[in-house]
DSSP file (Angstrom, degrees, kcal/mol; ACC not computed):
  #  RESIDUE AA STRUCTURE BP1 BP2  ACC     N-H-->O    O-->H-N    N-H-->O    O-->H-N    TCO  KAPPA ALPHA  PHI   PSI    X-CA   Y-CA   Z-CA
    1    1 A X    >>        0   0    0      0, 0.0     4,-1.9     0, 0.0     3,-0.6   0.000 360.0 360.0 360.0 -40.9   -6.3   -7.1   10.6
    2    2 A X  H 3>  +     0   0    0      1,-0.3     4,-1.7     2,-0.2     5,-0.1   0.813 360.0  52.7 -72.0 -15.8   -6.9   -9.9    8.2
    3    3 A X  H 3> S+     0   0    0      2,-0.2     4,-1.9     1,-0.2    -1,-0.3   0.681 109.7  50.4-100.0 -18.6  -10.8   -9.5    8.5
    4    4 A X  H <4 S+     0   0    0     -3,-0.6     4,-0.3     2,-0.2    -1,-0.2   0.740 109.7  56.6 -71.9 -28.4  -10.3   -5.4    7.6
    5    5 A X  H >X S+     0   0    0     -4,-1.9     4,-2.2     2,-0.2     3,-1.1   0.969 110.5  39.3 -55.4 -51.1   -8.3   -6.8    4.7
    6    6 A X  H 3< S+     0   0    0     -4,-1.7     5,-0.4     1,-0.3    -3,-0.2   0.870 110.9  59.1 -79.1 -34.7  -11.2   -8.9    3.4
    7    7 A X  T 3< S+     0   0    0     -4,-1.9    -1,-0.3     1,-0.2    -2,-0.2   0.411 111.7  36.3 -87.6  16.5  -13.7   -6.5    4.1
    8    8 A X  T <> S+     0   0    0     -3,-1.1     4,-2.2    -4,-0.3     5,-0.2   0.522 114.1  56.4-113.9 -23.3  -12.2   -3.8    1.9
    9    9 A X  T  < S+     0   0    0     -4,-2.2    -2,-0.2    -5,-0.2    -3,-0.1   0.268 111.6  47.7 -79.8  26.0  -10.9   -6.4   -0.9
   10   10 A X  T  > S+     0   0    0      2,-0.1     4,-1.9    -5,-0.1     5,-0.2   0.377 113.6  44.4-128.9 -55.6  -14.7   -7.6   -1.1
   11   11 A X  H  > S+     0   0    0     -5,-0.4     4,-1.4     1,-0.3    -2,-0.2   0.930 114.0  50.7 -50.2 -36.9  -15.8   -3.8   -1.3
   12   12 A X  H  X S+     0   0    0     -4,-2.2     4,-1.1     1,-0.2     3,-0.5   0.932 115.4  48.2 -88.9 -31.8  -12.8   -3.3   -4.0
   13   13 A X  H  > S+     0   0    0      1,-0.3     4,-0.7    -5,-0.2    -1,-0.2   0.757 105.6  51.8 -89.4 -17.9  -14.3   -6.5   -5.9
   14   14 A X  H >< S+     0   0    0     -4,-1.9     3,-0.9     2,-0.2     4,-0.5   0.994 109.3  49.4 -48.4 -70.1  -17.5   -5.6   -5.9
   15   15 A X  H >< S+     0   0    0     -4,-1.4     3,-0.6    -3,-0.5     4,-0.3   0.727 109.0  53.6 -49.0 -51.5  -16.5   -2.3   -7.4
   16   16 A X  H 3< S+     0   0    0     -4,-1.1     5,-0.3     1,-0.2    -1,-0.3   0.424 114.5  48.1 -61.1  -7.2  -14.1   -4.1  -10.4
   17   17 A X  T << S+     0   0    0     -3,-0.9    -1,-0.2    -4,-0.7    -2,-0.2   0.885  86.4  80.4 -85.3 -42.2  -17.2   -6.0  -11.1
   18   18 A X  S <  S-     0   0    0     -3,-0.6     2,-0.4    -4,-0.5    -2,-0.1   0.680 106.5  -2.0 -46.7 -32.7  -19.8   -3.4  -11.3
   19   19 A X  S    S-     0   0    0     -4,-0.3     2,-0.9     0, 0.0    -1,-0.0  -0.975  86.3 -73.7-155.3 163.0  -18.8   -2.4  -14.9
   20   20 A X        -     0   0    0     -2,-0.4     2,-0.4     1,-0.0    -3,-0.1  -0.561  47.3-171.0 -55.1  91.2  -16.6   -3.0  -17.8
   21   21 A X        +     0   0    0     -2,-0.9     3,-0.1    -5,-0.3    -5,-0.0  -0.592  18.7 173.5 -89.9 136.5  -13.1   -1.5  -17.0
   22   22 A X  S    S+     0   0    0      1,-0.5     2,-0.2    -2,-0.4    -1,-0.2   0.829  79.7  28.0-110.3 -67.4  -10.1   -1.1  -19.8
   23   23 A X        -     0   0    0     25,-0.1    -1,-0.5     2,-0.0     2,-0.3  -0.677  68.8-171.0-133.8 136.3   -7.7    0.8  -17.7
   24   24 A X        -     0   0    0     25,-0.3    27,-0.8    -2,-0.2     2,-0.4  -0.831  13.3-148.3-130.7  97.7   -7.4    0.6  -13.7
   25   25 A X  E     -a   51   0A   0     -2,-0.3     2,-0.3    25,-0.2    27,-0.2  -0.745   8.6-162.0-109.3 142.1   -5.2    3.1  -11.8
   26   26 A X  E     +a   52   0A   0     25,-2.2    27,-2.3    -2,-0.4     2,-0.8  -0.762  13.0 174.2 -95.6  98.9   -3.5    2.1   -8.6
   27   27 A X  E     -a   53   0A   0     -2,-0.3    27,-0.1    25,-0.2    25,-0.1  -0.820  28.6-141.3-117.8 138.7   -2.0    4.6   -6.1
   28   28 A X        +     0   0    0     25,-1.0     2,-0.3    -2,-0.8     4,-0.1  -0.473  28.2 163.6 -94.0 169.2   -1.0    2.9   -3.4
   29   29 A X        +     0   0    0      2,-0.2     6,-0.3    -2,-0.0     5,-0.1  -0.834  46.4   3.7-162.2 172.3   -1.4    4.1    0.4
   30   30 A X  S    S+     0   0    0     -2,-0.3     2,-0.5     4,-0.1     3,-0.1  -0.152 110.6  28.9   3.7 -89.5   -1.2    2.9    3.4
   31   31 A X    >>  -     0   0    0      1,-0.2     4,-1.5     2,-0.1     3,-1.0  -0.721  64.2-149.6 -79.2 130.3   -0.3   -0.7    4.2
   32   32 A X  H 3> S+     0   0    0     -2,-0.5     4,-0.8     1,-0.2    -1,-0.2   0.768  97.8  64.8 -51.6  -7.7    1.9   -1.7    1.4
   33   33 A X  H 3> S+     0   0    0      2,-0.2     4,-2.5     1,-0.2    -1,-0.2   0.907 110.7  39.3 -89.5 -34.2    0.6   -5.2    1.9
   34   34 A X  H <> S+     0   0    0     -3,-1.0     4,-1.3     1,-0.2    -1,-0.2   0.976 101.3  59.5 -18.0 -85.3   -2.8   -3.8    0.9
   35   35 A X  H  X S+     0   0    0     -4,-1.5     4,-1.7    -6,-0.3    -1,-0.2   0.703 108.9  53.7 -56.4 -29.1   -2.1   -1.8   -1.5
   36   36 A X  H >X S+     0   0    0     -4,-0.8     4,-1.5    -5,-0.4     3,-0.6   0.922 104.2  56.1 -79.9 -68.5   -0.5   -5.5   -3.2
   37   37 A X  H 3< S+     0   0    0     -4,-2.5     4,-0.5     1,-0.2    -2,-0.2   0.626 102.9  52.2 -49.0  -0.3   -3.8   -7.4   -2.8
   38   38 A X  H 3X S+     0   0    0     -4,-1.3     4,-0.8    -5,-0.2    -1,-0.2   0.947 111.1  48.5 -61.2 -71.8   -5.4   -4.9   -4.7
   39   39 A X  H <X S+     0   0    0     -4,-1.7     4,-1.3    -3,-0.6    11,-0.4   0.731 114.0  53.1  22.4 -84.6   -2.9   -5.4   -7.4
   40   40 A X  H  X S+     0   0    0     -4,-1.5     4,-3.7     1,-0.2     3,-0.3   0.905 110.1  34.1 -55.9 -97.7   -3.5   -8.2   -6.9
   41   41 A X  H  > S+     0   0    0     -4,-0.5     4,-1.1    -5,-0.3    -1,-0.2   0.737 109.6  64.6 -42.9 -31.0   -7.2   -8.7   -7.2
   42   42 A X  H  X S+     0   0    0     -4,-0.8     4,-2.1     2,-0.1     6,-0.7   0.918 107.0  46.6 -81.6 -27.4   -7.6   -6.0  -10.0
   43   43 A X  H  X S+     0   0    0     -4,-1.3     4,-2.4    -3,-0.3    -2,-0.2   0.960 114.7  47.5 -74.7 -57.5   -5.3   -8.6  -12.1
   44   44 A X  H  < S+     0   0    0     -4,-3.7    -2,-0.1     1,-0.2    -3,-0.1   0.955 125.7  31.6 -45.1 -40.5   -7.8  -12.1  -10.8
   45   45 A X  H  < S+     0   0    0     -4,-1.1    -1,-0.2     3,-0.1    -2,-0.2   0.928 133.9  23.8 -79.2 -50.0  -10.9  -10.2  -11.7
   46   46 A X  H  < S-     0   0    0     -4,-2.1    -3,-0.2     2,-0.3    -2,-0.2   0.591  81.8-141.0-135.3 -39.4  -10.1   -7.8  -14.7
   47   47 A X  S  < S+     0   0    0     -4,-2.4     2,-0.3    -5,-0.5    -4,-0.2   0.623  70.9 105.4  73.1   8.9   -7.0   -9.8  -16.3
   48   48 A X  S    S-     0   0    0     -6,-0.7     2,-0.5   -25,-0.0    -1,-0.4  -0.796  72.5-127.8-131.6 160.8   -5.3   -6.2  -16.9
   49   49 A X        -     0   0    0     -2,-0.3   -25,-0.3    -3,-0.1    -9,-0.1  -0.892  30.4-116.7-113.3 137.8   -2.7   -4.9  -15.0
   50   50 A X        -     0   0    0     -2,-0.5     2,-0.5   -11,-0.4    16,-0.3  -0.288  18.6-108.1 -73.8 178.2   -3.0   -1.1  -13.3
   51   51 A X  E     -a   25   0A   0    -27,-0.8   -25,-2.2    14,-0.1     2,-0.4  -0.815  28.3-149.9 -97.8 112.9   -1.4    1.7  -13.6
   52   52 A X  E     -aB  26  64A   0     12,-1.7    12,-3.1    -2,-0.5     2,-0.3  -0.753   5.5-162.6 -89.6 125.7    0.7    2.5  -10.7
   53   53 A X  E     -aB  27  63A   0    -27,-2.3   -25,-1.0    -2,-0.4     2,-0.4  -0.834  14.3-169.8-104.6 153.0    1.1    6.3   -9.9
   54   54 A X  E     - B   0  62A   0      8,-1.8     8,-1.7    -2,-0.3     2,-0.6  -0.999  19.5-126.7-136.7 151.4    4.1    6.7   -7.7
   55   55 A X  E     - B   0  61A   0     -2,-0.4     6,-0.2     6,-0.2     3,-0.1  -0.876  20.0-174.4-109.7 134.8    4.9    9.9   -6.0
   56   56 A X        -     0   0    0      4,-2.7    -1,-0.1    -2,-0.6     5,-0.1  -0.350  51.9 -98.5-110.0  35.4    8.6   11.4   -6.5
   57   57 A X  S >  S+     0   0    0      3,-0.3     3,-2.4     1,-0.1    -1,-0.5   0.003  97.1  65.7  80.5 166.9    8.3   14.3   -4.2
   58   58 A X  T 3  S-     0   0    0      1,-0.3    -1,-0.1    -3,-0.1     3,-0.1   0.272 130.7 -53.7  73.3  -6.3    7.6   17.5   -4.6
   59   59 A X  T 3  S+     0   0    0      1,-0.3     2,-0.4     0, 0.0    -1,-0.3   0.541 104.9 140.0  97.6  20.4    3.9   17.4   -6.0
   60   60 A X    <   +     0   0    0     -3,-2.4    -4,-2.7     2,-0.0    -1,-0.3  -0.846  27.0 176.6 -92.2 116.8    5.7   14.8   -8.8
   61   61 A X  E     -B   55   0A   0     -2,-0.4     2,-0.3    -6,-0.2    -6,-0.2  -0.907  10.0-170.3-127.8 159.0    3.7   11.6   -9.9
   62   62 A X  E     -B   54   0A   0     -8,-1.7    -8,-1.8    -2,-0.3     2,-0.4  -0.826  20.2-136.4-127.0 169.6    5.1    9.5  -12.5
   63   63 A X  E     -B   53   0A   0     -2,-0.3     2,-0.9   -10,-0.2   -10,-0.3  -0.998  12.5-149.9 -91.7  99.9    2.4    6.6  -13.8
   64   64 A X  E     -B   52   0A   0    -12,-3.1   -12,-1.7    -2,-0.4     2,-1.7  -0.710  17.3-179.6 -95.3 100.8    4.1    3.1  -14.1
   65   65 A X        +     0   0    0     -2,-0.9     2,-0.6   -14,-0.2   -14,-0.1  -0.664  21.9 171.1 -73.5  72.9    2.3    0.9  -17.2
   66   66 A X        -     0   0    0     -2,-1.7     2,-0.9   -16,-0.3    -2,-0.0  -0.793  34.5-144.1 -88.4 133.9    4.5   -2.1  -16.7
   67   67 A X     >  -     0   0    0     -2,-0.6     4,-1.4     1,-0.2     3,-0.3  -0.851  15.7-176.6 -93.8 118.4    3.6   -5.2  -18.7
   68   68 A X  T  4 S+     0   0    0     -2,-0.9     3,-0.5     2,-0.2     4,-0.4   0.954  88.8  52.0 -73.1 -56.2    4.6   -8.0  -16.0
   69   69 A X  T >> S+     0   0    0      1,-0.3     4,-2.7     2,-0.2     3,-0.7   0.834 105.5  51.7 -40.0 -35.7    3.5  -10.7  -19.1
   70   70 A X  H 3> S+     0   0    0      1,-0.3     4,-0.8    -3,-0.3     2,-0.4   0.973 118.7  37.9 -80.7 -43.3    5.7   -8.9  -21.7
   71   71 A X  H 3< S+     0   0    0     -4,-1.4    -1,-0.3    -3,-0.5    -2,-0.2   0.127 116.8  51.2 -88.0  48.1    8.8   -9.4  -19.0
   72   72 A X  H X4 S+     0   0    0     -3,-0.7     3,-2.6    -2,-0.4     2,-0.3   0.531 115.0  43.4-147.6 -99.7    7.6  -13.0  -17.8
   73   73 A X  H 3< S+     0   0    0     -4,-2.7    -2,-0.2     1,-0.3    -3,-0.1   0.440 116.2  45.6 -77.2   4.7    7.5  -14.2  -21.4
   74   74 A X  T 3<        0   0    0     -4,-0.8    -1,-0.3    -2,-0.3    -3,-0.2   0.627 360.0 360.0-122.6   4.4   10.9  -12.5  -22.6
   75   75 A X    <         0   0    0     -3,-2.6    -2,-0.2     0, 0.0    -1,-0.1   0.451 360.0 360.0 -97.4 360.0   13.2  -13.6  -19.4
């Protein structure tokens, strides 16, 4: 498992490299533990945090813009 991990977070780094990105949106899928190292990686690489779409049912996606920094530096 861990070596399908690496070889798609090398693929995904590749990608974040390729060009200048300002905004990166995340929808996650399949293993959540993925779907973190992505996250994860888009934050090492890029220093910006994605955009999470989550889906609420029903053909309903909400976009979550959280700033982790803004709630890190006020708790």
């Amino acid at each position: 498992m861990e070596t399908e991990f690496n070889q798609i977070l090398i693929k995904v780094a590749q990608k974040l490299k390729s060009k200048p990105w300002k905004k990166v949106y995340l929808v996650p899928f399949g293993p959540a533990v993925l779907s973190m190292q992505i996250k994860l990686l888009v934050y090492r690489i890029l220093y910006i945090e994605t955009i999470d779409f989550l889906y609420a049912g029903h053909g309903v996606y909400y976009d979550l813009d959280i700033n982790l920094r803004v709630i890190a530096a006020e708790s």
